[in-house]
N, C-alpha and C positions, 0 to 999 in steps of 0.2 A: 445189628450194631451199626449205629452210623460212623462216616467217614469226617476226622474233625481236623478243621483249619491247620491247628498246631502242631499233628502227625506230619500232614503235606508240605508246610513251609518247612519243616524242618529237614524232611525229604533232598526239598528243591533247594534249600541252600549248603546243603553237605554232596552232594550228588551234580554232577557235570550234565546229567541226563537221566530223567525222570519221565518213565512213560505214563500218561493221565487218559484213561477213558471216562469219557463223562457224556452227558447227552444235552444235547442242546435246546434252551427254553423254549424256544421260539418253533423249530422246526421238529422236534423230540427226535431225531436224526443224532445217532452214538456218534463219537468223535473219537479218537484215535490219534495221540500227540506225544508229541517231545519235548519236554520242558524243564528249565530248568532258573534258578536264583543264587549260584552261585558265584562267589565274586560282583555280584549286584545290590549295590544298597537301595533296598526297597522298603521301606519302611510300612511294614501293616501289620495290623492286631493279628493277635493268633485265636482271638474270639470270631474273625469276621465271617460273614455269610460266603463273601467273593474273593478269593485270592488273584493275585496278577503276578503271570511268570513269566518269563521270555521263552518266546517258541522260537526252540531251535531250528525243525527244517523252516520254516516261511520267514525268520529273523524279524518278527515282532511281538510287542504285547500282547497277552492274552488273558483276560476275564476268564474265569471259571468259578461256577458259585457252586459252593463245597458239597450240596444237597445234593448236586446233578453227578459227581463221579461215582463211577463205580467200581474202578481200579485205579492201584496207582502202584510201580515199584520204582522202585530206584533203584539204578544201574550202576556198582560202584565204579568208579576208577580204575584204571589199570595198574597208576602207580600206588594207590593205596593196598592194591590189590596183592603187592608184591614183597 
């Protein structure tokens, strides 16, 4: 079963921190990241191939085309958590 846009963004904008394993096009080298879309208005289809999150440790954008993850959880909150 594949991994779909609309699972992940939904992920990334309820979720403070969203860990994403994905592998990279170019180098097929796994990646291993923190991301997240909350509190960020980003405006993309929940159909698309590439989503863009903000990467929490390096504090920039980050592409990741949906085909290439191969985990992903979201880490809930503390305060939601309580």
């Amino acid at each position: 079963m594949s991994i779909q846009a609309e699972t992940v963004l939904n992920s990334l904008k309820v979720c403070s921190d969203v860990k994403i394993v994905f592998k990279s096009l170019t180098s097929n080298k796994t990646h291993i990241g923190h991301y997240t879309l909350k509190n960020r208005n980003v405006g993309q289809s929940k159909k698309s191939e590439t989503i863009v999150a903000w990467d929490i440790e390096n504090k920039k954008w980050q592409d990741i085309r949906v085909s290439t993850i191969t985990m992903f959880i979201g880490i809930p909150d503390e305060s939601s958590s309580k």
